[in-house]
N, CA, C and O atoms as a printed pandas DataFrame, in Angstrom:
     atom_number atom_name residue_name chain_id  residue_number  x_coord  y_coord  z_coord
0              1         N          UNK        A               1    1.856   31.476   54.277
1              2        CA          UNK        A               1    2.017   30.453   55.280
2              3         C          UNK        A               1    1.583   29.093   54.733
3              4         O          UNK        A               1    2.056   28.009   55.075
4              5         N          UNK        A               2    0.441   29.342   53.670
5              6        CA          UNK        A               2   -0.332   27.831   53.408
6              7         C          UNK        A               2    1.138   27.383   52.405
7              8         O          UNK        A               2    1.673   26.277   52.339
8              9         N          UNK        A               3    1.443   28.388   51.848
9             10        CA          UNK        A               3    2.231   27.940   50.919
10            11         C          UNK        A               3    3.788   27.421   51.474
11            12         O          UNK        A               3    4.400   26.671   50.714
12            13         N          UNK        A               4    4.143   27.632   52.188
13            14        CA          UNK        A               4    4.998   27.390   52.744
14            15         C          UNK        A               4    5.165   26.070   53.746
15            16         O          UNK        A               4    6.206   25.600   54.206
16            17         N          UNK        A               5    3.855   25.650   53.919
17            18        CA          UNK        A               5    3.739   24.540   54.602
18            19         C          UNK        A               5    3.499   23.283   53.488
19            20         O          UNK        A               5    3.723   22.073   53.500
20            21         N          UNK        A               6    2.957   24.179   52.582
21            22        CA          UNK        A               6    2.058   22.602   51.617
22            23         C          UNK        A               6    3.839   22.269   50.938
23            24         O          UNK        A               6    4.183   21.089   50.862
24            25         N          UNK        A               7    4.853   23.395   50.486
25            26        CA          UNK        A               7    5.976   23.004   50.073
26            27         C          UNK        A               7    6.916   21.635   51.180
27            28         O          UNK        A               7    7.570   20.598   51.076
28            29         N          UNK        A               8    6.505   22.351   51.929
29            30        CA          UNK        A               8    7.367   21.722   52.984
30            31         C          UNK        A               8    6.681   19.724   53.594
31            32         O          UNK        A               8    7.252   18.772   54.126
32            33         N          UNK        A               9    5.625   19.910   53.235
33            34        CA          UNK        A               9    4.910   18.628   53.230
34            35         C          UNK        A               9    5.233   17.693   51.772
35            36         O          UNK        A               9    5.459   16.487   51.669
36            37         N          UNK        A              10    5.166   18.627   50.850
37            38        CA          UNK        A              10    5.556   17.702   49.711
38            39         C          UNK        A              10    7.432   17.375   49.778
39            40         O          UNK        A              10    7.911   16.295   49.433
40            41         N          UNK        A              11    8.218   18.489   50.260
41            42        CA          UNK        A              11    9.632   18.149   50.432
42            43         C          UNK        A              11    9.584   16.842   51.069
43            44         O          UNK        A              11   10.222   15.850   50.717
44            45         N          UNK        A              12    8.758   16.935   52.052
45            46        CA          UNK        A              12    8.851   15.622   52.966
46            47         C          UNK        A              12    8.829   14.468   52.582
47            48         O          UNK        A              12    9.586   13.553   52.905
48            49         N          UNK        A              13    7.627   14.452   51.605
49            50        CA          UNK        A              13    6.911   13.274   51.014
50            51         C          UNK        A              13    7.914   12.474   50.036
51            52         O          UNK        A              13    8.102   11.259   50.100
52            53         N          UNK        A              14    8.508   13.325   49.150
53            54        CA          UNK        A              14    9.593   13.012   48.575
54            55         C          UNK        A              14   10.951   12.780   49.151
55            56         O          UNK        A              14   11.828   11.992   48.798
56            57         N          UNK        A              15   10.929   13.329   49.762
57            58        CA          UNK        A              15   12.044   12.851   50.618
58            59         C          UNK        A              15   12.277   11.247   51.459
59            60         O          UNK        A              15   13.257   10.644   51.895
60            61         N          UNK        A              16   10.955   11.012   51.400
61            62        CA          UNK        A              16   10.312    9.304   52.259
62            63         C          UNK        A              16   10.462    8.518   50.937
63            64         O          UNK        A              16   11.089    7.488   50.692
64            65         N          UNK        A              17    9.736    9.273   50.199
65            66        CA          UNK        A              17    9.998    8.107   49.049
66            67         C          UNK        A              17   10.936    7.515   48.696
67            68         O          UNK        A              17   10.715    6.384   48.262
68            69         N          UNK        A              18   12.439    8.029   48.726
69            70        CA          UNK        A              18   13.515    7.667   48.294
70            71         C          UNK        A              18   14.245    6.391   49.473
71            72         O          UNK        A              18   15.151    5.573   49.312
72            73         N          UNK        A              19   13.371    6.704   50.635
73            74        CA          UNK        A              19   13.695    5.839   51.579
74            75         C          UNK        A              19   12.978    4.172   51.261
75            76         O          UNK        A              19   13.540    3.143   51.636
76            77         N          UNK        A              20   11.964    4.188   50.683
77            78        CA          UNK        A              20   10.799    3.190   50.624
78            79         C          UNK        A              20   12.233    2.413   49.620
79            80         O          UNK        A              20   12.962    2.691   48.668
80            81         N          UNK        A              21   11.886    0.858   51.008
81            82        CA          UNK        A              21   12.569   -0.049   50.206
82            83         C          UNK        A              21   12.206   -0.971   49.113
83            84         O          UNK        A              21   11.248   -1.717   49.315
84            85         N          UNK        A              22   12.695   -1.020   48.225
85            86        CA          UNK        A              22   12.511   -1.733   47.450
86            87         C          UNK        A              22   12.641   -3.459   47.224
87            88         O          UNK        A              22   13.818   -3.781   47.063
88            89         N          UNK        A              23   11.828   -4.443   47.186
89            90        CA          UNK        A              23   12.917   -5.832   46.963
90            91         C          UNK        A              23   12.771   -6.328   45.182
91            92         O          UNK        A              23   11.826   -6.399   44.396
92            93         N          UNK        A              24   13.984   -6.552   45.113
93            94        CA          UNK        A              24   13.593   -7.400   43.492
94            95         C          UNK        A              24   14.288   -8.568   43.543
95            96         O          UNK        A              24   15.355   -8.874   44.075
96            97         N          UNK        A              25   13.614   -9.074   42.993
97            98        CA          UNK        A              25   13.870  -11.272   42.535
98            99         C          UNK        A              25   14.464  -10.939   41.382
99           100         O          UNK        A              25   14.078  -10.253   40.435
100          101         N          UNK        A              26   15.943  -11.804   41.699
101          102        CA          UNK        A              26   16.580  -11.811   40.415
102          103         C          UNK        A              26   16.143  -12.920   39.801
103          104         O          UNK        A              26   16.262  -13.927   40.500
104          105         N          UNK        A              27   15.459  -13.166   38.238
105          106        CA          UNK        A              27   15.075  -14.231   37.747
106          107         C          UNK        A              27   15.709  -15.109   37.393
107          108         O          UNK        A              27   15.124  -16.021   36.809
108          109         N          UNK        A              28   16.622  -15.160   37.523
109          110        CA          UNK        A              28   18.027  -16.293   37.865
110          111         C          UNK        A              28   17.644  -17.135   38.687
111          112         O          UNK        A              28   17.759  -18.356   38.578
112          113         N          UNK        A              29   16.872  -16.177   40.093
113          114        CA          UNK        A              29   17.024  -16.973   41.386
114          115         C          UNK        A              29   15.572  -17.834   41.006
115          116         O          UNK        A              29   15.302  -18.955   41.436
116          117         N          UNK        A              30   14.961  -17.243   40.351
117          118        CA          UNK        A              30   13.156  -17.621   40.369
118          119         C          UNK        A              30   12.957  -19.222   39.489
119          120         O          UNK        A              30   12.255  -20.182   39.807
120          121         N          UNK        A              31   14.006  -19.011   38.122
121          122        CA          UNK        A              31   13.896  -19.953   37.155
122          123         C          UNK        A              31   15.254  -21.151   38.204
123          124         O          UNK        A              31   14.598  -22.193   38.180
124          125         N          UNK        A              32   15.810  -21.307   38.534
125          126        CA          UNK        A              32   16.329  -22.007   39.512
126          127         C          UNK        A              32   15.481  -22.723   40.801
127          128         O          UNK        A              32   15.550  -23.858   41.274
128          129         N          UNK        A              33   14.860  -21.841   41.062
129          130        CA          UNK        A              33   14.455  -22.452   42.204
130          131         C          UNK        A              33   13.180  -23.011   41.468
131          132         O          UNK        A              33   12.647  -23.863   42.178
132          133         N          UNK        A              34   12.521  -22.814   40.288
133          134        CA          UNK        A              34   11.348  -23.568   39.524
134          135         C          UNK        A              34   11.912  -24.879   38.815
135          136         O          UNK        A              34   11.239  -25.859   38.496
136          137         N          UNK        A              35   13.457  -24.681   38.608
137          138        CA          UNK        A              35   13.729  -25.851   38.248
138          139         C          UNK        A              35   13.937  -26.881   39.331
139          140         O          UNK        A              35   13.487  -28.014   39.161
140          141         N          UNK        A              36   14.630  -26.542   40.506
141          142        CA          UNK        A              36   14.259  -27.774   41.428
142          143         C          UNK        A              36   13.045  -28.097   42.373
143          144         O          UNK        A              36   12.971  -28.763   43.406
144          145         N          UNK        A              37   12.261  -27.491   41.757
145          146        CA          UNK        A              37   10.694  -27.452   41.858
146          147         C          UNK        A              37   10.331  -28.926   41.502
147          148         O          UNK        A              37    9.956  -29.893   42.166
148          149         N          UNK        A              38   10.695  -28.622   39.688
149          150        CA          UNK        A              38   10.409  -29.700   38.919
150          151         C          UNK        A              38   10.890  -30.819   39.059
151          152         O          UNK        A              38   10.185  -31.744   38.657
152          153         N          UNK        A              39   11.923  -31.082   39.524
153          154        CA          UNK        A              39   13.218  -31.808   40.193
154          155         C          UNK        A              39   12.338  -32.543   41.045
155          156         O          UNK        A              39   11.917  -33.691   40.903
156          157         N          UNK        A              40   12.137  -31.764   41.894
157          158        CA          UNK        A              40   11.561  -32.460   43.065
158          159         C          UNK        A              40    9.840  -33.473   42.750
159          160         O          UNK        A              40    9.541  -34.584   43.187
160          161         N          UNK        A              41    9.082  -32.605   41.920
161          162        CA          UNK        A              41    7.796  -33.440   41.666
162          163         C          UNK        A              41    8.059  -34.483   40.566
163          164         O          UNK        A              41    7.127  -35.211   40.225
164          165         N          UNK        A              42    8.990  -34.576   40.123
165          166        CA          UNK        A              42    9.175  -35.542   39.307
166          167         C          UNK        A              42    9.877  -36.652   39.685
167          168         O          UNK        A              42    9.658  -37.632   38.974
168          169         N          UNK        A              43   10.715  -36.820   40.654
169          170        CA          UNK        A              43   11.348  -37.884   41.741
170          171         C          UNK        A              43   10.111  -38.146   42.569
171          172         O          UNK        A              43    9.814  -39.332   42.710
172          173         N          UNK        A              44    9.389  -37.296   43.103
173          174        CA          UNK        A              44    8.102  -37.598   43.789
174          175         C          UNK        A              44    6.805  -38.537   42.899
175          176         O          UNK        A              44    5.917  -39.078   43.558
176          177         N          UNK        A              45    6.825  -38.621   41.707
177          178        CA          UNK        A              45    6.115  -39.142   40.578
178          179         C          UNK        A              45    7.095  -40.335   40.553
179          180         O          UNK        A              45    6.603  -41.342   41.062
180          181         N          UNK        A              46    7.991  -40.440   40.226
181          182        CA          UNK        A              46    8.404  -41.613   40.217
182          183         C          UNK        A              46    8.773  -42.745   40.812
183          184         O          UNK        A              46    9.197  -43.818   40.382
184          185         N          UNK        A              47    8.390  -42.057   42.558
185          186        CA          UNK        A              47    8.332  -42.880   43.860
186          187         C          UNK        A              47    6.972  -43.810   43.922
187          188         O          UNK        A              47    6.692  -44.844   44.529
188          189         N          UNK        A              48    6.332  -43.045   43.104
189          190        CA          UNK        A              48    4.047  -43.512   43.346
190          191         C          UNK        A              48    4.087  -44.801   42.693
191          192         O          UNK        A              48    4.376  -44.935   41.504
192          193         N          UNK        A              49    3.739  -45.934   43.630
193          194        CA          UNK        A              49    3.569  -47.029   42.481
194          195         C          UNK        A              49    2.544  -47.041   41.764
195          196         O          UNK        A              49    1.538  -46.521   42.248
196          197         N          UNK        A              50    2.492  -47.426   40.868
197          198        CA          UNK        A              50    1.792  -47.587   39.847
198          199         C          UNK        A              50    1.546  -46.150   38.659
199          200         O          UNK        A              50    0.644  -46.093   37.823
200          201         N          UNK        A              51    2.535  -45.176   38.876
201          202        CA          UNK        A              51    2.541  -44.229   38.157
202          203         C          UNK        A              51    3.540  -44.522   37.017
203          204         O          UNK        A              51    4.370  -45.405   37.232
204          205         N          UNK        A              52    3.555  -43.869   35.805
205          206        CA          UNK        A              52    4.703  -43.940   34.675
206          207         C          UNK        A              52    5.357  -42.744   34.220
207          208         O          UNK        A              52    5.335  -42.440   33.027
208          209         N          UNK        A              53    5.949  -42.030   35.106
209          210        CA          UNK        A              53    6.227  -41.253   35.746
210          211         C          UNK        A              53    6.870  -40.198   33.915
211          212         O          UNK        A              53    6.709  -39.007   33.649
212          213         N          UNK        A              54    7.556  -41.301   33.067
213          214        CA          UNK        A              54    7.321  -41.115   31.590
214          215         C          UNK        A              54    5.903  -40.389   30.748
215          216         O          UNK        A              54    5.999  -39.564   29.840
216          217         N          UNK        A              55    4.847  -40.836   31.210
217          218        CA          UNK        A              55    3.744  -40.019   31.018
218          219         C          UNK        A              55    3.261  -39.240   31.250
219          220         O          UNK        A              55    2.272  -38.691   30.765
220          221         N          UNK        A              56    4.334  -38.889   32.644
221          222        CA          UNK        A              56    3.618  -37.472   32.743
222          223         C          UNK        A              56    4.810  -36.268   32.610
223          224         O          UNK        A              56    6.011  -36.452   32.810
224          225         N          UNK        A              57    4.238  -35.127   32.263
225          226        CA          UNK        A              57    5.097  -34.270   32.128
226          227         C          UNK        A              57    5.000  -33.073   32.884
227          228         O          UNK        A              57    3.967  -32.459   32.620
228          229         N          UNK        A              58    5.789  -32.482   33.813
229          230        CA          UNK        A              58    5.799  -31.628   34.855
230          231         C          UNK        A              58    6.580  -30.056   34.124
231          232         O          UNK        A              58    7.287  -29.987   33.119
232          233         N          UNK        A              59    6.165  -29.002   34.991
233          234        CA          UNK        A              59    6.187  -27.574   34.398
234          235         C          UNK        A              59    5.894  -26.703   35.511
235          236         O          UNK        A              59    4.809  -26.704   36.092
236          237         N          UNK        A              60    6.785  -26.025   35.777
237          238        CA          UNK        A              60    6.798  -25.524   36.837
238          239         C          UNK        A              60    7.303  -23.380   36.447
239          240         O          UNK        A              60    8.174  -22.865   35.746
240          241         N          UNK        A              61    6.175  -22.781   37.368
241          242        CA          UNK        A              61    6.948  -21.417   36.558
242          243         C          UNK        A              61    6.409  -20.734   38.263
243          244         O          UNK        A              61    5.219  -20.824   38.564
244          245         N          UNK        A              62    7.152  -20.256   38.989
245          246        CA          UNK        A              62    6.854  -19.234   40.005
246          247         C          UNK        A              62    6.207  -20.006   41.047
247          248         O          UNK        A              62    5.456  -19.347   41.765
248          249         N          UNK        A              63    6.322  -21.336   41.326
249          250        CA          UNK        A              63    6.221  -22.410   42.360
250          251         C          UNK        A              63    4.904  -22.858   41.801
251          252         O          UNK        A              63    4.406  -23.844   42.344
252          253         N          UNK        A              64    4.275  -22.316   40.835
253          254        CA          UNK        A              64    2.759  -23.255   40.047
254          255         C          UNK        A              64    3.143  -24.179   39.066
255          256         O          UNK        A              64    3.690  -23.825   38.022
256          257         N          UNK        A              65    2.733  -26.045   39.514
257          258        CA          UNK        A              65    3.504  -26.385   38.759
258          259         C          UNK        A              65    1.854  -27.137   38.004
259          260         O          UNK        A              65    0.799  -27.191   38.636
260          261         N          UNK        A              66    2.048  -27.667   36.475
261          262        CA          UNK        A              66    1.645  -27.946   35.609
262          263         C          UNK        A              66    1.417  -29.067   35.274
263          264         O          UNK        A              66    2.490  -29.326   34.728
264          265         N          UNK        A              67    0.715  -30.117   35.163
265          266        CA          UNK        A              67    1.025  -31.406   34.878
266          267         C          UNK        A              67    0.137  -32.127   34.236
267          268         O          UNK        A              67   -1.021  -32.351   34.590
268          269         N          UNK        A              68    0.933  -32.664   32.842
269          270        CA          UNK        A              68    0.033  -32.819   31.539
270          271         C          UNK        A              68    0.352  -34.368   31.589
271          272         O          UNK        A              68    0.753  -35.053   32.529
272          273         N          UNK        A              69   -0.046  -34.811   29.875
273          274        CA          UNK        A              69    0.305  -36.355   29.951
274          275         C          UNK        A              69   -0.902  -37.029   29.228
275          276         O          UNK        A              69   -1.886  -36.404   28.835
276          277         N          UNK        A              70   -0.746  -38.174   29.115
277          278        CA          UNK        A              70   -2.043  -39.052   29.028
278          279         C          UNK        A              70   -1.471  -40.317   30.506
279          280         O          UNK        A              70   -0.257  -40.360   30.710
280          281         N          UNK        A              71   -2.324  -41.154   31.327
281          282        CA          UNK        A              71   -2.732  -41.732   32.178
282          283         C          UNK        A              71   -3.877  -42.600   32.237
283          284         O          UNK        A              71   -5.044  -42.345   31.940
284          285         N          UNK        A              72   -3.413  -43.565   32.626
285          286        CA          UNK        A              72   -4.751  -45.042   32.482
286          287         C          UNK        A              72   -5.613  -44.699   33.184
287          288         O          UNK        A              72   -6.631  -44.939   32.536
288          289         N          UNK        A              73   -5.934  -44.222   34.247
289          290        CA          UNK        A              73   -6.505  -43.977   35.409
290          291         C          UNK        A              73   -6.865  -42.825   36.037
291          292         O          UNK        A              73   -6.085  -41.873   36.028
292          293         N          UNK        A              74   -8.175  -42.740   36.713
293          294        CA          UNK        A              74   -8.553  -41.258   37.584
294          295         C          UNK        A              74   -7.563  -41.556   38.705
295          296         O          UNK        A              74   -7.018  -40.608   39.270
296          297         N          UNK        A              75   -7.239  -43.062   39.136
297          298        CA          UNK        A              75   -6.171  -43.292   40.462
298          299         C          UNK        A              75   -4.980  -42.637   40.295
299          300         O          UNK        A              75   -4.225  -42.262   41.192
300          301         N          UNK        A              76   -4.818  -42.494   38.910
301          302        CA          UNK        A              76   -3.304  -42.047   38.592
302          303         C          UNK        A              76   -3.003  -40.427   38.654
303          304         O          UNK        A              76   -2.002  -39.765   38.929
304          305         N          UNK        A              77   -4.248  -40.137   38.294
305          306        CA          UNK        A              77   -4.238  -38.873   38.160
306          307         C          UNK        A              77   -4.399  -38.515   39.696
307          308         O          UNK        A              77   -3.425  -37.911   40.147
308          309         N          UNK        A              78   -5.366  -38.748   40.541
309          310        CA          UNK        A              78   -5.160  -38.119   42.012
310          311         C          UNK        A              78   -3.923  -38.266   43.245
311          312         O          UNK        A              78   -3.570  -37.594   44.214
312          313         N          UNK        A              79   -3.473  -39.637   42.555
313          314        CA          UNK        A              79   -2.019  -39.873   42.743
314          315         C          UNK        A              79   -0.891  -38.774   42.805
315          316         O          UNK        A              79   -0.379  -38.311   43.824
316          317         N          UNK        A              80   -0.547  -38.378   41.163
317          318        CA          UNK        A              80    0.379  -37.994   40.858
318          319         C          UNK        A              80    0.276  -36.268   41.577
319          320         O          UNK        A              80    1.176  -35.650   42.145
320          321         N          UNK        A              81   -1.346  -35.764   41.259
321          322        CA          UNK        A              81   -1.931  -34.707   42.023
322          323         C          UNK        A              81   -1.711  -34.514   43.250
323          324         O          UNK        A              81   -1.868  -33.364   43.661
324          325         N          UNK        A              82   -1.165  -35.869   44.468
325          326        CA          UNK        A              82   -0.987  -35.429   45.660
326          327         C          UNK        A              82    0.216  -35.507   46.060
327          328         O          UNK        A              82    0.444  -35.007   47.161
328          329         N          UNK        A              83    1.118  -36.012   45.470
329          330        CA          UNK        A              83    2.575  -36.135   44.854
330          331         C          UNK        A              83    2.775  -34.805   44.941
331          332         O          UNK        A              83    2.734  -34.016   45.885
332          333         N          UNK        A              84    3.019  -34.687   43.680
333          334        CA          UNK        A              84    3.262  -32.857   43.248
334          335         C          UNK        A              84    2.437  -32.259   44.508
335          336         O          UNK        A              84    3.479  -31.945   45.083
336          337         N          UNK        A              85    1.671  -31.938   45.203
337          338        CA          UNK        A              85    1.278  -31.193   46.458
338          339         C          UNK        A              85    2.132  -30.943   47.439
339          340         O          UNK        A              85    2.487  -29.866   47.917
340          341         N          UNK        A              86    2.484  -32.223   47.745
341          342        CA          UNK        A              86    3.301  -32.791   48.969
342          343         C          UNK        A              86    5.068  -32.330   48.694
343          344         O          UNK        A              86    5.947  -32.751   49.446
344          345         N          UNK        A              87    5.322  -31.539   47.666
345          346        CA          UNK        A              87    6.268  -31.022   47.423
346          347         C          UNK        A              87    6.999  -29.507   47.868
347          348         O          UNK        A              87    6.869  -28.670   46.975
348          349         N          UNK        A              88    7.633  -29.086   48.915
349          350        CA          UNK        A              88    7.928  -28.321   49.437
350          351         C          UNK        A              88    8.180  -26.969   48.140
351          352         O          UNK        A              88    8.727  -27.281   47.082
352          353         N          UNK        A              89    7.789  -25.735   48.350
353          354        CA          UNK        A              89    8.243  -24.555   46.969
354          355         C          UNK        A              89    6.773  -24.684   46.250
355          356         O          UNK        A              89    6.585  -23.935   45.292
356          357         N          UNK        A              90    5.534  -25.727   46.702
357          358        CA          UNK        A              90    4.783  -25.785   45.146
358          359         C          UNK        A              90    3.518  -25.215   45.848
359          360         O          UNK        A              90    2.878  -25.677   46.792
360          361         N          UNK        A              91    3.321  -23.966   45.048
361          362        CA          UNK        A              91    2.002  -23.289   45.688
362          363         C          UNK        A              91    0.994  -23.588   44.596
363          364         O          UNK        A              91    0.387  -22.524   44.473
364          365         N          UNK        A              92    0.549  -24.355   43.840
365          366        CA          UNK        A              92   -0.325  -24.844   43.134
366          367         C          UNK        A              92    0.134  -25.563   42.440
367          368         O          UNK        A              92    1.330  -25.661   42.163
368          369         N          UNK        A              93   -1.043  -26.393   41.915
369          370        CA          UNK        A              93   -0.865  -27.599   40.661
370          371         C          UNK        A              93   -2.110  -27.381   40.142
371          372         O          UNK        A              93   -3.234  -27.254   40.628
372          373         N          UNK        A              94   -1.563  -27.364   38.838
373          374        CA          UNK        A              94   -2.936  -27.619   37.658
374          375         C          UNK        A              94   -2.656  -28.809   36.723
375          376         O          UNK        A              94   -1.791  -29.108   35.900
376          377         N          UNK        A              95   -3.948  -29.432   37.300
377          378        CA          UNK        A              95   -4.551  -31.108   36.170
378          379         C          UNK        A              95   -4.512  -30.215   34.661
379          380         O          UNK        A              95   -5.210  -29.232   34.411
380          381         N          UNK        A              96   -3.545  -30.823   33.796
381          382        CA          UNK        A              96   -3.646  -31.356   32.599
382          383         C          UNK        A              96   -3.521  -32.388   31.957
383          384         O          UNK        A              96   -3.200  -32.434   30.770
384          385         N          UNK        A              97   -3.834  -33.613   32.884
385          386        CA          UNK        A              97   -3.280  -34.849   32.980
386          387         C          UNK        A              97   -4.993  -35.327   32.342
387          388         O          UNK        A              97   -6.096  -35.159   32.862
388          389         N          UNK        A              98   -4.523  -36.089   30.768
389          390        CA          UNK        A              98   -5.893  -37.029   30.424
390          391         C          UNK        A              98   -5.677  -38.187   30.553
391          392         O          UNK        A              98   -4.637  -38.743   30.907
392          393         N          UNK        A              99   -6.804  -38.673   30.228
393          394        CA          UNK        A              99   -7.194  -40.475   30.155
394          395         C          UNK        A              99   -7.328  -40.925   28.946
395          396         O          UNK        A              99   -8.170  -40.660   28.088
396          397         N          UNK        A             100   -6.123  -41.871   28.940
397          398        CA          UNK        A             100   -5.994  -42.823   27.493
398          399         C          UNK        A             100   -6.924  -43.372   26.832
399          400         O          UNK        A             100   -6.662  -44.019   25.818
């Protein structure tokens, strides 16, 4: 009887599994949508006055975007930092942005 039940619990179990949905990101869709990521914080950088929007360089991979450079200023840097924020798709930013 035990045996006949524990079979019949594992039939089951396997049987669910095949149901469990799966989702996958085609990385087509991922590197696309990181490129108008970048798109976007970099038109946003080049709206900031007093930014040189040339100095800085944006990088974007899985909506974390990156942002290096050299910059005259700590103004420039918290600038360009709330820029890139204020960008719809961007779930982080990391300062790699130095001072000249």
């Amino acid at each position: 009887m035990k045996s006949l039940l524990s079979t019949s619990v594992l039939a089951a179990a396997l049987a669910l599994t095949g149901c469990a949905s799966t989702t996958t990101v085609d990385p087509a869709d991922v590197y696309v949508a990181d490129n108008v990521v970048t798109a976007n914080v970099k038109s946003a950088l080049a709206s900031q006055p007093g930014l040189n929007p040339a100095d800085i360089y944006v990088e974007t991979y899985q909506g974390k975007v990156q942002l290096g450079g050299f910059v005259s200023s700590q103004q420039e840097i918290d600038t360009a930092l709330a820029a890139a924020r204020s960008i719809t798709g961007v779930k982080s930013v990391t300062n790699d942005m130095r001072l000249k």
